[in-house]
C-alpha positions in Angstrom: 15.6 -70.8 -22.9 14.7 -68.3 -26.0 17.7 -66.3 -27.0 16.7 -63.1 -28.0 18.4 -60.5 -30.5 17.6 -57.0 -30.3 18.2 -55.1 -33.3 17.7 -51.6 -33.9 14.8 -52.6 -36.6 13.1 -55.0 -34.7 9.8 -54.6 -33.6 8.5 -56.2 -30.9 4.5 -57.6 -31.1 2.5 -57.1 -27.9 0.6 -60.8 -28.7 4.3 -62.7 -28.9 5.3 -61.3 -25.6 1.6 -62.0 -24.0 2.4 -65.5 -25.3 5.5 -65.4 -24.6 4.7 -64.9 -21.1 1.7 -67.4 -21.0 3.7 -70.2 -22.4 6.8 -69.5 -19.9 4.2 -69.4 -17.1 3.3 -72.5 -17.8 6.5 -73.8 -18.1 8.4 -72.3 -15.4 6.0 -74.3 -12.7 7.9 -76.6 -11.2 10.9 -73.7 -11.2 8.5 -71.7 -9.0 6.7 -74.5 -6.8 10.8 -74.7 -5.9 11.5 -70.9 -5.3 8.6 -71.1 -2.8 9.4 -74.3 -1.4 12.9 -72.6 -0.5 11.3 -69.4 0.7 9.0 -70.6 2.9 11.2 -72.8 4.7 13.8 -70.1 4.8 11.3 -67.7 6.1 9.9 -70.0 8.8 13.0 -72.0 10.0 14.9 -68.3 11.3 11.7 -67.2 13.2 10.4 -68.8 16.7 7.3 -67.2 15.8 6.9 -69.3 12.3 3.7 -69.5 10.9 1.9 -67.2 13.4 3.6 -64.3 11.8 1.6 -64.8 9.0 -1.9 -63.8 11.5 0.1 -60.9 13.2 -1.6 -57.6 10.8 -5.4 -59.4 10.9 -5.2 -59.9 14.6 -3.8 -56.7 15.6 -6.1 -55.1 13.2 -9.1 -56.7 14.8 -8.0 -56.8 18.5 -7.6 -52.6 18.3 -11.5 -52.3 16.5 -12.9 -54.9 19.0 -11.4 -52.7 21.8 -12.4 -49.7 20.0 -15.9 -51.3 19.6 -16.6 -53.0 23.2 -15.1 -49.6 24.9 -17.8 -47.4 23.4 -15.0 -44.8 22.2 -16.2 -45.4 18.2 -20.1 -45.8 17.4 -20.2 -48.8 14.5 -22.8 -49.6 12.3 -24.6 -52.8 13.0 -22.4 -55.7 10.5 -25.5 -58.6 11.2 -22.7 -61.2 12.8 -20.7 -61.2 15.4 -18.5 -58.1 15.5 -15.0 -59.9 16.2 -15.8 -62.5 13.1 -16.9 -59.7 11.3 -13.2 -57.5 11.7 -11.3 -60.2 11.6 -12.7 -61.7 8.5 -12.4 -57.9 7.1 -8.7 -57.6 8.1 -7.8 -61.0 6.9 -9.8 -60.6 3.2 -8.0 -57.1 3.0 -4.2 -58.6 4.0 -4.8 -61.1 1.2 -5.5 -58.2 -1.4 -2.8 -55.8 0.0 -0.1 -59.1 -0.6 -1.1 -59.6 -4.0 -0.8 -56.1 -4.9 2.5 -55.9 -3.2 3.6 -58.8 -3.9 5.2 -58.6 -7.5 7.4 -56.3 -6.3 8.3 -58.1 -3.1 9.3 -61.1 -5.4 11.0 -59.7 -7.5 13.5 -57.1 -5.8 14.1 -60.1 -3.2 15.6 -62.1 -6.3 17.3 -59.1 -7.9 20.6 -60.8 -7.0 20.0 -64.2 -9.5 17.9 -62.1 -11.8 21.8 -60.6 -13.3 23.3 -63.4 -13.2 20.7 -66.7 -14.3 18.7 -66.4 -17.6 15.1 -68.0 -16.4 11.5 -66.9 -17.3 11.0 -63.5 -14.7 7.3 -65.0 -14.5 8.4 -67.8 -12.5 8.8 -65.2 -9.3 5.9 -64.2 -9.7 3.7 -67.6 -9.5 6.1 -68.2 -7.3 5.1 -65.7 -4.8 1.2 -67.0 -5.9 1.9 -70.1 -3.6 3.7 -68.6 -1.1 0.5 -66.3 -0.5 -2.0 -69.7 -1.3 -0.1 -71.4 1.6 -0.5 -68.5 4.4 -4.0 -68.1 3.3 -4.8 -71.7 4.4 -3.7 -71.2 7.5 -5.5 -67.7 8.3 -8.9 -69.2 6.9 -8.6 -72.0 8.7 -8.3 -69.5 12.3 -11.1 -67.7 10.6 -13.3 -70.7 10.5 -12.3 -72.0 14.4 -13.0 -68.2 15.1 -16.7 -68.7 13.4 -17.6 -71.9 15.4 -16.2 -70.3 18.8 -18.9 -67.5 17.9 -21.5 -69.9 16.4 -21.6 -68.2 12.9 -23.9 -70.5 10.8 -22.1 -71.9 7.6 -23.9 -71.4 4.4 -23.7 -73.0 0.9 -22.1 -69.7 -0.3 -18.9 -70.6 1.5 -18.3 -73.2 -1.3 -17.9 -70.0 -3.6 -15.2 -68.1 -0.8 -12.0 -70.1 -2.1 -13.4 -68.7 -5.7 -13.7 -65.2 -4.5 -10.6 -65.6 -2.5 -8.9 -66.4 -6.0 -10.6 -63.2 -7.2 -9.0 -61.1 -4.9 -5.5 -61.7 -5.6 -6.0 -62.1 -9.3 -7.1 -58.7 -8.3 -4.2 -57.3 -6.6 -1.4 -59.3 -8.8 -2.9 -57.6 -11.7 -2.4 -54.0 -10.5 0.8 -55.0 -8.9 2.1 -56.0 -11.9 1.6 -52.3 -13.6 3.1 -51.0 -10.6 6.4 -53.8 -10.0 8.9 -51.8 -12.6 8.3 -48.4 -11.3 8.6 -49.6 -7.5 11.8 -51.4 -8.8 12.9 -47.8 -9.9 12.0 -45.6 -7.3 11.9 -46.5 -3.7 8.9 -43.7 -3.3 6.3 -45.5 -5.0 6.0 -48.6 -2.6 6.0 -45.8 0.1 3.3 -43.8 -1.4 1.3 -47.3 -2.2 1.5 -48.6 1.4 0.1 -44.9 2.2 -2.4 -45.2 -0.2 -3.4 -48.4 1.1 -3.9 -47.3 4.8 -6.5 -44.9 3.5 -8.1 -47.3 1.2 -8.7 -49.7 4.5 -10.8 -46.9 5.8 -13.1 -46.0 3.4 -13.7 -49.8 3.0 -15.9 -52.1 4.9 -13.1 -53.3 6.2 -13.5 -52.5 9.9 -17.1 -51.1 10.1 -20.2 -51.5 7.9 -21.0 -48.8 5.5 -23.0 -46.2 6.9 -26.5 -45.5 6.0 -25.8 -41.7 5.1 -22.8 -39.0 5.4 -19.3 -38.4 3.4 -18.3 -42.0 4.6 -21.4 -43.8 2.9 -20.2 -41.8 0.0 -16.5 -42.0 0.0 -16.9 -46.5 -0.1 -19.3 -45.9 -2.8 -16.5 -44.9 -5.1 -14.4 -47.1 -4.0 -14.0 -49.9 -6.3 -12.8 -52.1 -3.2 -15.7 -51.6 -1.9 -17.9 -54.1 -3.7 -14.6 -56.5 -4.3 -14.3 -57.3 -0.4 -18.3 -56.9 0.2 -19.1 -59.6 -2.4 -15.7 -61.5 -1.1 -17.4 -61.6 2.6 -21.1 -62.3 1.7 -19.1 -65.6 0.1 -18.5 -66.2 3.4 -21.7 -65.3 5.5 -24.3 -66.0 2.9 -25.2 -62.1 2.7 -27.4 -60.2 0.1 -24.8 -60.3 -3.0 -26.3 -56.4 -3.1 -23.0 -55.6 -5.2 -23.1 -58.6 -7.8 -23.2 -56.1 -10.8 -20.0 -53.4 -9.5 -18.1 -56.5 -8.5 -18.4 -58.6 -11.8 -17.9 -55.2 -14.0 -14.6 -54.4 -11.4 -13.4 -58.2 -12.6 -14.2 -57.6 -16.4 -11.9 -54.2 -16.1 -9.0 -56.1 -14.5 -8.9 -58.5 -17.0 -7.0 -56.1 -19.9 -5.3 -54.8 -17.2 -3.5 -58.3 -16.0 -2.9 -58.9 -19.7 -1.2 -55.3 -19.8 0.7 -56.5 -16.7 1.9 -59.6 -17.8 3.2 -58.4 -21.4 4.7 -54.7 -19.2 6.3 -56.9 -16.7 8.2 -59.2 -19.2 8.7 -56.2 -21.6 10.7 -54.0 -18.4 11.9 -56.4 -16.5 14.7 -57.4 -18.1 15.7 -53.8 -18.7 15.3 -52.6 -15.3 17.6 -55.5 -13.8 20.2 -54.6 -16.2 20.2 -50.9 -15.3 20.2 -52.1 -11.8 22.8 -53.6 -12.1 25.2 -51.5 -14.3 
């Protein structure tokens, strides 16, 4: 491990902590492949439930819309597929996102307790946590796609591209959850106010419903950056029009300084924050 000196004149350079944190990413692999090894057996050996727990939010999600939807009590916009594919491939595609935004919080405060007391690279929890959500996404695709043939959903050759927009998504999330991990770590009320946030985001994302041809809602997903991310995420999956190519690939470009940012913010406070924690 690097042993590090801090001095009152030293000065530290953003591009040796950015490859500081690339190098101990790539090193710390087999440290995290372990770390979600342990997890996820952990996690699924003290529930009866197991894996199924990792459906729960999509399928409750979509079971109250499909309700909502076949009882006449909401109006929807006509989505062009089957409406239960189409919610539950919304809710699932959104529950990936909201765990890689959360999620570099989540690993992190769960492994506060080693963080004080074994030196190892802090990146490790966070590819860690990467395959821990790679392995539950297998599963709730794979439910998606027996959904799809139950409904008779035609496959397309864009679904070769879905595991690369998939990938998108939580490169997505991780790299705003990054930016957000040492403040959560600090103050309880910001993973509060995020998972508030995030319950209004859902809705003024075609998450549920289409977007509307007209009105404040039509409006409201227009600014929404999310918007085009899980639009161009589920015409991956249904061969749609790509209508959002250009938003989505400029939303991509934007997120790549900011998961740069994360990475070298994360390592930077991290370390600090622990040792406050812990004091």
């Amino acid at each position: 491990m690097e042993t590090r000196i801090y001095k009152k004149e030293n000065s530290l350079s953003f591009f040796k902590l950015l490859k500081g944190s690339a190098t101990d990413i790539y090193k710390s692999r087999f440290l995290a492949r372990q770390l979600a090894e342990r997890d996820i057996k952990a996690q699924y050996r003290q529930s009866y439930l197991g894996i199924i727990w990792a459906f729960i939010m999509p399928i409750t999600t979509a079971i109250v819309w499909i309700f909502l939807s076949s009882s006449g009590t909401v109006q929807l916009s006509d989505t062009g597929i089957s409406y239960p594919v189409y919610v539950f491939s919304g809710t699932l595609i959104w529950s990936i996102f909201k765990d890689a935004l959360v999620m570099p919080t989540t690993s992190t405060s769960s492994a506060r307790g080693i963080l004080s007391k074994i030196n190892f690279p802090k990146e490790a929890l966070i590819l860690s946590g990467i395959y821990k959500m790679l392995f539950n996404t297998l599963f709730k695709v794979g439910l998606l796609f027996i959904l799809m043939i139950i409904y008779k959903v035609g496959f397309s050759f864009s679904l070769l591209l879905f595991p690369l927009g998939l990938l998108v998504l939580v490169f997505i999330g991780v790299a705003i959850g990054l930016i957000i991990t040492p403040f959560s770590m600090l103050y309880k009320d910001i993973g509060k106010i995020i998972n508030l946030g995030l319950s209004f985001f859902m809705y003024v994302t075609p998450v549920v419903y289409a977007m509307p041809d007209k009105g404040l809602m039509k409006t409201l997903m227009e600014l929404n950056p999310l918007t085009y991310v899980i639009g161009i995420t589920r015409d991956m999956l249904f061969g749609g029009s790509f209508a959002y190519l250009t938003p989505y690939f400029a939303i991509v470009l934007m997120c790549l300084p900011i998961l740069v940012l994360g990475l070298v913010w994360y390592r930077l406070s991290i370390p600090v924050i622990v040792e406050r924690l812990s004091a």
